[in-house]
N, C-alpha and C positions, 0 to 999 in steps of 0.2 A: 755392535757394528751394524750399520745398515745402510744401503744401498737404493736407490730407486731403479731398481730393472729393468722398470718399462720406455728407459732412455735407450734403452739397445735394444733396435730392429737388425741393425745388420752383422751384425757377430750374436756370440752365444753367451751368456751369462753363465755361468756354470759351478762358480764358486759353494761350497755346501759349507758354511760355517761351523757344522758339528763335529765334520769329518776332519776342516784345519784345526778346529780345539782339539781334537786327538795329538795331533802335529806339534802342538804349542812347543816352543823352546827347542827344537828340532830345528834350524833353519833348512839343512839340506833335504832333508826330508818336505818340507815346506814348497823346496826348489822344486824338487820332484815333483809333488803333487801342482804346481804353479803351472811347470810345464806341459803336464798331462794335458791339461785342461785346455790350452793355447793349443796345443797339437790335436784336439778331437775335431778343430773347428779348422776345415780346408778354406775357408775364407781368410784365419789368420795367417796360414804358412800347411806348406805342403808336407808330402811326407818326405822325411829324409832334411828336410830343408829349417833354417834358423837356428840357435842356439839360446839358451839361458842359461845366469849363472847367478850364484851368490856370495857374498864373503864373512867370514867367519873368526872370531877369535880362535884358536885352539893354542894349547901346551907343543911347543918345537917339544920334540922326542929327544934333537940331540941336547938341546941347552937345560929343557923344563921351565923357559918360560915364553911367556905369552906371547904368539904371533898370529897375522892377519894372512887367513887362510882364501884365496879363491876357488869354489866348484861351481865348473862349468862345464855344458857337454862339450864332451870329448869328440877325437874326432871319428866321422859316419853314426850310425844311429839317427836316432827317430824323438822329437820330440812327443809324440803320444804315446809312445809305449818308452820314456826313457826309465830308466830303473839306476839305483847307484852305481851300477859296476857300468855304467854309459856314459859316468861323469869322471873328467880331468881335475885332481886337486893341486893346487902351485902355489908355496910362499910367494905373497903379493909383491914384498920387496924384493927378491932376486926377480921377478918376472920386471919390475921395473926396472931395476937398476942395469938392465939391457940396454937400456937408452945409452949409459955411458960409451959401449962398445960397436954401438949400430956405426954402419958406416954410410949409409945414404940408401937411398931406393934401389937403386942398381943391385945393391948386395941384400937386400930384404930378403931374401928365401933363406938366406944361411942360418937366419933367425929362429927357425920351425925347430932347429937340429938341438939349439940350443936351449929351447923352452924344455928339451929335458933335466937340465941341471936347476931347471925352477920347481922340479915335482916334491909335492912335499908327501901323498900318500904314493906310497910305491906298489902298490895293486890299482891304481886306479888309472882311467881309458886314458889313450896315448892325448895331448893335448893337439887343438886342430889350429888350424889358418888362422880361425877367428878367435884365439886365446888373448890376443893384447888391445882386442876391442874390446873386450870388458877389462881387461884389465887394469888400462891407462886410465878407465872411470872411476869415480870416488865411490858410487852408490854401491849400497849393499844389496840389491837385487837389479838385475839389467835385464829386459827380453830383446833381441836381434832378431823379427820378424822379418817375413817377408808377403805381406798382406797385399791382394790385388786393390782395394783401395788406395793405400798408399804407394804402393808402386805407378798406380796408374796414375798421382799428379807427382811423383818421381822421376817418371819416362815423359812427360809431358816438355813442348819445348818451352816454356815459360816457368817450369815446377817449381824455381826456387821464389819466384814471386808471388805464386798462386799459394806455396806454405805461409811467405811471409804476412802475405794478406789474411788467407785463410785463422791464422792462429795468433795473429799480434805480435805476431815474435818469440812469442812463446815455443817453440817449433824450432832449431838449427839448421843448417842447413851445409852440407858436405858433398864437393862436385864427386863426379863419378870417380873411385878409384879401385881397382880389385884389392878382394881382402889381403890383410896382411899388414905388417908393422908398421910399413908409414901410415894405414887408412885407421889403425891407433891411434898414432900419434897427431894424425889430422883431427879423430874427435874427438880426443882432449884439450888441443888448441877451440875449437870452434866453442865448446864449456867452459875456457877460460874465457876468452871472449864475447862468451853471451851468458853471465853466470845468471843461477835460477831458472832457465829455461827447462821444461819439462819434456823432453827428446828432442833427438837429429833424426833428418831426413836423409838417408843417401840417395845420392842421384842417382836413376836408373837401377835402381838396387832395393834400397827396402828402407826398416826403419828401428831406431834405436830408441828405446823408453826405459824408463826406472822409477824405483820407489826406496824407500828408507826397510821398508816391508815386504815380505810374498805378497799382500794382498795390496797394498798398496801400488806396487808394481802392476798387478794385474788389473787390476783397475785403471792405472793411467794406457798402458796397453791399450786397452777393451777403447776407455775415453776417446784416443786421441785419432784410433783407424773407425768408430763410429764415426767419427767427426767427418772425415774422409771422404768415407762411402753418402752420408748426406748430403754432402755438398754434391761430388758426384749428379748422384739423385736427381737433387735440382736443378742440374743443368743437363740431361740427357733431353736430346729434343731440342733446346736451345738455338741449338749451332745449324737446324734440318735434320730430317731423318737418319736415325742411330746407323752409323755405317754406311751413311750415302742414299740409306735407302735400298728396300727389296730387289734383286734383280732377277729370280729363279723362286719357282715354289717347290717345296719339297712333296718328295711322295709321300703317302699318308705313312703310317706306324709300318704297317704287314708289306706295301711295297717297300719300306726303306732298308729294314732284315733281308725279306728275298731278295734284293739287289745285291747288298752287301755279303750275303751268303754265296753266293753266284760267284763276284768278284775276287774276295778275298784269298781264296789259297792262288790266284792267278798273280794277287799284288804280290800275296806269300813267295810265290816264284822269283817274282824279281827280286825282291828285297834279301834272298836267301843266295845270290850268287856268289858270296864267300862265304860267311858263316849261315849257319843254320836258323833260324828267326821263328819266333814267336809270338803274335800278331793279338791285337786287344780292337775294338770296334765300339764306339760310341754316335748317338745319334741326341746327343744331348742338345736341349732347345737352346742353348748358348752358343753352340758349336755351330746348330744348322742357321742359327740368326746372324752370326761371321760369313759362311760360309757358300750364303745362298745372298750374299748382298752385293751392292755395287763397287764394294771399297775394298772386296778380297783381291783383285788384283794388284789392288796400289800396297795394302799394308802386306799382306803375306809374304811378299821377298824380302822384306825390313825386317823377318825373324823376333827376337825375343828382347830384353833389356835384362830383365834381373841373370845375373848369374848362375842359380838354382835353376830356371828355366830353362836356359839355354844349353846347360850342360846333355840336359837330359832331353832337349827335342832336335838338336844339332842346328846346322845355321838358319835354316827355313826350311819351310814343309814343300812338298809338291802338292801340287794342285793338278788333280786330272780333266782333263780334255774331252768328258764324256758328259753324253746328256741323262737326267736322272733317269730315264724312263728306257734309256738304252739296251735294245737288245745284244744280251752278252752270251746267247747259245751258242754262238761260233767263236770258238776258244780260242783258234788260230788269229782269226781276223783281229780279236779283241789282244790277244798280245802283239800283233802287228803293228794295232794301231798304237800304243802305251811306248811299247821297246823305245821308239826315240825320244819319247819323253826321258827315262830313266837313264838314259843314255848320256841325257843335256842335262840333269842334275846330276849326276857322277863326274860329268866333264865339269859344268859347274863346282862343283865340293871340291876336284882335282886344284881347280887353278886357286881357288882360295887358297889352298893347302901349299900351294908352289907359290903364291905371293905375299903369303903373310909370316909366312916358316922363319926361323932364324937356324943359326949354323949347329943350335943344339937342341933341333927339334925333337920330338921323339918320331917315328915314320909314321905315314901316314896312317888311318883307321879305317873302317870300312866307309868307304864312298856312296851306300845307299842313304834315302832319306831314311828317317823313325818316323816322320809326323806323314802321312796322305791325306789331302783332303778330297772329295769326290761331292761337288758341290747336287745340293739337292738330297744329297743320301746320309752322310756324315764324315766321320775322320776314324782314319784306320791307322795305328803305330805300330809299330815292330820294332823288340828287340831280342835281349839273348833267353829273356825269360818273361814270362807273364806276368810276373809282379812289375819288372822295369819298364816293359810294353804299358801295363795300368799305369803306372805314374808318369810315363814319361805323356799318355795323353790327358792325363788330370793336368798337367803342368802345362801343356798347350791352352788346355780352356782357360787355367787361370792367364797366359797371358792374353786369350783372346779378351777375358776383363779388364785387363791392363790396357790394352788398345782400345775399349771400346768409351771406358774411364776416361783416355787423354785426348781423344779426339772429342770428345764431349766438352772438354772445358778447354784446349788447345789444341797442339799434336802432336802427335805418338813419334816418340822417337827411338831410337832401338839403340842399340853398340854398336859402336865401328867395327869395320869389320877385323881391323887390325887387333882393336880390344876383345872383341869375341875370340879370336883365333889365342893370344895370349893366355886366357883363361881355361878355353880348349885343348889345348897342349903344355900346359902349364908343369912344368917338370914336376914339382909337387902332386898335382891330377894325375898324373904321370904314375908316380910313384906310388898311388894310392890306388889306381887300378892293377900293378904289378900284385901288392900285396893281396888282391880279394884270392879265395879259393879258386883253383884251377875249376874248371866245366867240367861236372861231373860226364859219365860214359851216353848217358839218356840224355842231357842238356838240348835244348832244342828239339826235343821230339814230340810228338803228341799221337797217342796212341787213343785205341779206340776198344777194347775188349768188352765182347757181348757176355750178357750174364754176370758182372762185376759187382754185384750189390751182393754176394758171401759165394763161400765155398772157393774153387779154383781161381777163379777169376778174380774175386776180391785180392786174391794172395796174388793172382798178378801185375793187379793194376796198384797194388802195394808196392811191392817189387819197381815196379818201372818208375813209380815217385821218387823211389828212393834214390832209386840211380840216375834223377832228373829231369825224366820225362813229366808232363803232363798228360792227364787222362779225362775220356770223357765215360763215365762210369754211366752203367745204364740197364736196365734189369724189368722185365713185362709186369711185375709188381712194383707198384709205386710206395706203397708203403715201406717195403723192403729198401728200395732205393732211397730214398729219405733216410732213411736212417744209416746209411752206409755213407751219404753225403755228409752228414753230421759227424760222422767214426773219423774222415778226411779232414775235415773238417779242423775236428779236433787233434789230429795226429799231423797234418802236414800244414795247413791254411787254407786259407780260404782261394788263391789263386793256382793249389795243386789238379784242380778239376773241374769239372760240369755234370751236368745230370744232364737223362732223358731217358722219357717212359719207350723203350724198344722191345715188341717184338720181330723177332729174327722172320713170322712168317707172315708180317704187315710190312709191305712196300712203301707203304703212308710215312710208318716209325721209322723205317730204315732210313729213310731220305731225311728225315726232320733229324734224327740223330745229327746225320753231316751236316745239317745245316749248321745244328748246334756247336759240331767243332770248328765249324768255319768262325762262326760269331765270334765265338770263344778264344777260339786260338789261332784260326788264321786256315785251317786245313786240318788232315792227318798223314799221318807220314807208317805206324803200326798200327793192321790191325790185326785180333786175335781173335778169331774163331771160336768161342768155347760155351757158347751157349748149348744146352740139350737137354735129353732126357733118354731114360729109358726103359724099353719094356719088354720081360723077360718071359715068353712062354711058349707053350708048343705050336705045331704049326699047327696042328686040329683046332687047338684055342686062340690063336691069332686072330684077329679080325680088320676089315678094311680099313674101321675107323683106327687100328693101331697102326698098322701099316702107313695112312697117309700121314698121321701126327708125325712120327718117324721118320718119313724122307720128307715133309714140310720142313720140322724142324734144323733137320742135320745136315738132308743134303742142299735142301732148294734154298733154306738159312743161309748157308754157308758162302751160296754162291750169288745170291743180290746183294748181303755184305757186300763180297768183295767185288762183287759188278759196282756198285753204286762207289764203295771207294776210289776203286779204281779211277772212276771220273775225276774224282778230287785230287787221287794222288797226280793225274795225268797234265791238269791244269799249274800243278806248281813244278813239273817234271823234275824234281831231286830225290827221284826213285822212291823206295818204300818196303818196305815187309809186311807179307800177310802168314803169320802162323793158327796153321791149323789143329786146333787141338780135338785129335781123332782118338784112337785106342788101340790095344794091343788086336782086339776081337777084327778088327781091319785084316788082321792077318790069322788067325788062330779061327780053327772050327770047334764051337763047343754046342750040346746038349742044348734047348728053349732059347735061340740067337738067331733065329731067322732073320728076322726085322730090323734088331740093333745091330747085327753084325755084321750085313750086305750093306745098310746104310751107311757103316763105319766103312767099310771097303771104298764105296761112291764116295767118301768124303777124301779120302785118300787117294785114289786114282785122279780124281779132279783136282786135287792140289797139285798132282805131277801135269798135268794139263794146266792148268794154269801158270805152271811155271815157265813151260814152254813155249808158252803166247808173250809172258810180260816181262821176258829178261830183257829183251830190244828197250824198255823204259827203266830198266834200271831198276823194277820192283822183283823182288825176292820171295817165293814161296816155299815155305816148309812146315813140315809136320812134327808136331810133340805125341808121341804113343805112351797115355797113363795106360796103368793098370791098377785097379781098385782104390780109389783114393776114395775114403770115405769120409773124413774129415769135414763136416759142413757142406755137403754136397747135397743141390737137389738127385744125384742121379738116383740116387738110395731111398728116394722118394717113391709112391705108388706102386708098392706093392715086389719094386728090383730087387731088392733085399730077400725077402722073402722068396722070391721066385729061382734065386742064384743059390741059394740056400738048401732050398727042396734039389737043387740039381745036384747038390754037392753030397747033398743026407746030410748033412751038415743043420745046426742051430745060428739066427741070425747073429749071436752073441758070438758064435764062433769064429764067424766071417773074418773077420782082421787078422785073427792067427793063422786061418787059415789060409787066405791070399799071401800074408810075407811066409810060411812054410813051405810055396810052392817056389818060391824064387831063390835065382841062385846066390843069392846074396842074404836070401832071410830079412827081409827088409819089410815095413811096411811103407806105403808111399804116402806122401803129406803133400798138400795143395802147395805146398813152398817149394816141394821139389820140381815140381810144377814150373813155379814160375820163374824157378832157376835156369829150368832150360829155355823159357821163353826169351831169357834174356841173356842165353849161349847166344842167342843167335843173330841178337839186336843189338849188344853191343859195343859191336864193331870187329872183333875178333875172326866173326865169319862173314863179313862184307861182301866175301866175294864164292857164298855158299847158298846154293838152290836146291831145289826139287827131292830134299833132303829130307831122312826122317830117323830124327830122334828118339829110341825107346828110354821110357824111362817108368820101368816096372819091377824093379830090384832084378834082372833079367829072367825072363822067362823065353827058354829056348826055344819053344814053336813059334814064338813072337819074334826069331830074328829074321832081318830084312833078308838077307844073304846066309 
């Protein structure tokens, strides 16, 4: 087998021959690896977005003989990471013989209920919308893309003549219809009517190709959206300047971050007036070449065409009203000026939602936009999590290709807005947003805990993934951090975090930190206090330089954190938690503590002080009191060990028995327990608990508050 490569500039080649002769005689396996491959490349199809399938002889289980089996992805999942248990299997002939029973378009949904009685593996993914688009085809491998080249002479207003021309006919062509059983049954009519042809185009939609082979398939694939994106190509410039032409320059790299850094937990505000949101930021040269041009005002309220798109950016984006270079120090003024913006998109998405409704809508959804554009700077999304915020602005850009695609060769035409709204509340969508898992307890949060790269902190900002949140991990050793991002990394993904080099007694780090959650995720809403260290000796041997590392770190740390968040939490105003993670020594007099243990005091009495300033916003402060957690701790670092030891008469080795022998429970404490109560307190359970202080030292009785 061989291929000439170097025909494909604008998709990815990818196919490794050695690796399908492993495959050989496998079809679905085949399918598998076919699909991977189409899902690594966001030019083909997005994530989450397209399907492919193959068909199969196999042995009926119930009869023992031979039937024509279809696996195709099932429905949600991802073709780049689809694996078999993501694939739908279904006797081809019961899936057809639906035909006898269908009763017209009108009753098309009832169809979905019924493709269960077509399952032939009964472990295998629930079958989706698009099951009777491959199914009603003869070929034995199909891909259902959704590639911005081909979409973009699909949204075009002339697309079906620009295919027809484009590809000789070779190419079908299917007016716009939402997925489902009759847009089957339309493109097996449109193959009987144009037999031999080598795919359909749907309109405003995407594109359908096949091959007798995996790789055959993939190849006409790859052929026939190159073909696309060339034409494309040659005709950008044609028509006059791409998008009308330049109309704003953008701010360089470092202004276009500190703008958007500035803004974004203010956008995060708005967007978070019913559910809690979490915000993605891109500045990509696709996005600023849309969006700094003369024709964003024309195309931008025209929204999206492919389906896949528009699901995930809602009906159009907002566009702010700001100049790039605008001064945003005045937080008030800057939401003054926005508020009736957000106002008139909300009233706008209302009446959509009141005009397009039928009598079995589902109620309405959240009224904010997901897509902002902020011309000059780039595009800001929000949604309920950071991976749906990421794709849902990857799905923007791809359709700002789609736009950019059809006005080049035509013009860009979107979905009605009656069809958007159908596919948007589409009882089925409907029913498949019912089934996702409930919003975990941390859903929507983004948390910020100093010190996070091991010991305590690691285990909290563990903890907080767990239960939903996102975090921005960050630790004055960069090596340390790196490798704690890769631990994340590898244990939640890639969209559970951020990094940044902080320390607690650099003003410089502390600020870029926020910066960084701002980019990242829109804002912070927890932070946690728990960066430190400590040093144990007498007062004759104390010294100035210990004494200032000590209240630099502990206390003055503790309180530009939370000064600087505070700015942030205050610009998205949906309140906030700051826990402070102090010590039992706060309260308790012992032997060589001078230092650590007034410092611990100042870090406690200021939390009760803070509390009493930031309850008017809705933010919440409280204190967690460890005792001896040694477990991966720097505290036990430089020489504390040793020195708490000598206090004791005690051996370092001894230390652990002997901190849980002193408590009333005999317990030793672990950084988990730690961050168990970090997250007593975050959530939701003590929503309406302050200036509060949690001991958690298997109880040690001079440590109680009261």
């Amino acid at each position: 087998m061989s291929i000439n490569t170097t025909q494909f500039k604008h998709v990815s080649y990818l196919w490794d021959e050695a690796k399908a002769a492993e495959l050989a005689g496998d079809e679905v396996a085949l399918l598998i690896y076919r699909s991977n491959l189409l899902g690594a490349d966001l030019r083909l199809t997005n994530y989450g977005g397209g399907n492919t399938s193959c068909k199969v002889t196999s042995k009926d289980p119930l009869t023992g003989q031979n039937t024509e089996v279809m696996w195709v992805k099932g429905s949600g999942g991802d073709l780049g990471t689809l694996k078999k248990s993501g694939l739908a299997a279904l006797y081809v002939d019961r899936l057809r013989s639906l035909k006898n029973i269908y009763r017209g378009v009108e009753h098309e949904d009832e169809m979905v209920e019924l493709f269960n009685h077509c399952i032939f593996d009964l472990s295998s993914k629930a079958p989706s919308i698009d099951t009777p688009l491959h199914g009603f085809l003869p070929f034995a491998h199909i891909d259902h893309l959704h590639p911005d080249a081909a979409i973009a002479i699909a949204a075009a207003k002339d697309g079906k003549q620009i295919t027809q021309d484009l590809f000789g006919g070779t190419i079908g062509w299917v007016e716009w219809k939402k997925p489902g059983f009759e847009l089957g049954l339309q493109l097996k009519a449109c193959l009987d009517a144009n037999p031999g042809i080598r795919g359909i185009m749907l309109g405003s939609h995407g594109l359908f190709t096949w091959g007798d082979t995996a790789y055959e398939s993939y190849i006409n694939t790859l052929e026939v959206i190159e073909k696309c994106a060339e034409y494309l190509e040659q005709n950008y410039g044609k028509k006059g300047p791409v998008f009308g032409g330049q109309k704003i320059e953008s701010l360089d790299e470092t202004g276009r971050k500190a703008q958007a850094a500035k803004l974004a937990p203010i956008l995060r505000g708005f967007t978070s007036s019913k559910t809690l949101m979490i915000g993605h930021f891109t500045d990509d040269t696709r996005v600023l070449e849309f969006i700094n041009s003369n024709d964003l005002d024309r195309l931008a309220p025209l929204g999206t065409s492919c389906p896949d798109h528009f699901l995930r950016t809602k009906i159009s984006p907002l566009v702010l009203d700001l100049a790039p270079n605008e001064d945003l120090s005045d937080v008030a003024a800057i939401k003054e000026r926005l508020a009736p913006a957000f106002e008139a998109y909300r009233k706008m998405y209302t009446e959509y939602y009141e005009t397009c409704k039928h009598p079995d809508s589902p109620a309405i959804r959240d009224t904010n936009p997901v897509i902002i554009l902020y011309p000059g700077v780039g595009l800001f999304s929000f949604s309920k999590d950071k991976q749906t915020a990421r794709v849902a602005a990857e799905f923007y850009t791809n359709a700002i290709n789609v736009m950019k695609g059809a006005e080049a060769v035509s013009e860009y035409t979107s979905l009605p807005r009656q069809e958007a709204f159908n596919i948007e509340y589409w009882l089925l969508e409907e029913a498949k947003l019912q089934r996702m898992p409930k919003p975990k307890a941390l859903s929507g949060r983004i948390a910020l805990i100093t010190g996070s790269a091991g010991g305590i902190g690691k285990a909290i900002a563990k903890k907080f993934v767990a239960e939903g949140a996102v975090v921005i991990l960050n630790d004055m050793n960069a090596e340390r951090l790196e490798s704690a991002g890769e631990e994340f990394k590898t244990q939640f993904g890639k969209d559970s975090y951020a990094t940044a080099v902080m320390d607690v007694t650099k003003e410089d780090q502390i600020l870029a930190a926020m910066d960084t959650a701002a980019l990242a995720f829109g804002g912070v809403d927890i932070i946690v206090n728990n960066a430190g260290l400590s040093i144990s000796k007498t007062i004759a041997d104390h010294t100035e330089k210990d004494w200032d590392l000590l209240y630099d770190v502990l206390v003055k740390g503790q309180f530009f954190v939370t000064q600087a968040a505070v700015a942030v939490m205050k610009k998205q105003a949906v309140g906030g938690d700051i826990i402070n993670i102090v010590s039992k020594n706060a309260l308790v007099s012992g032997p060589n503590n001078a230092g650590y243990g007034s410092a611990k005091a100042a870090q406690l009495h200021l939390s009760r002080l803070n509390a009493a300033e930031l309850g008017a916003d809705k933010i919440r402060v409280n204190v967690v009191n460890p005792d001896a957690v040694i477990s991966d701790s720097n505290i036990w670092a430089g020489g504390w060990a040793e020195g708490r030891a000598k206090a004791y008469g005690i051996t370092v080795a001894e230390l652990p028995a002997y901190y849980a022998k002193r408590t009333l429970l005999n317990e030793i404490i672990l950084p988990d327990d730690i961050a168990n109560a970090c997250f007593a307190f975050t959530g939701g359970l003590l929503g309406k608990s302050t200036g509060n202080v949690l001991n958690v030292d298997g109880g040690v009785a001079m440590g109680f508050v009261r």
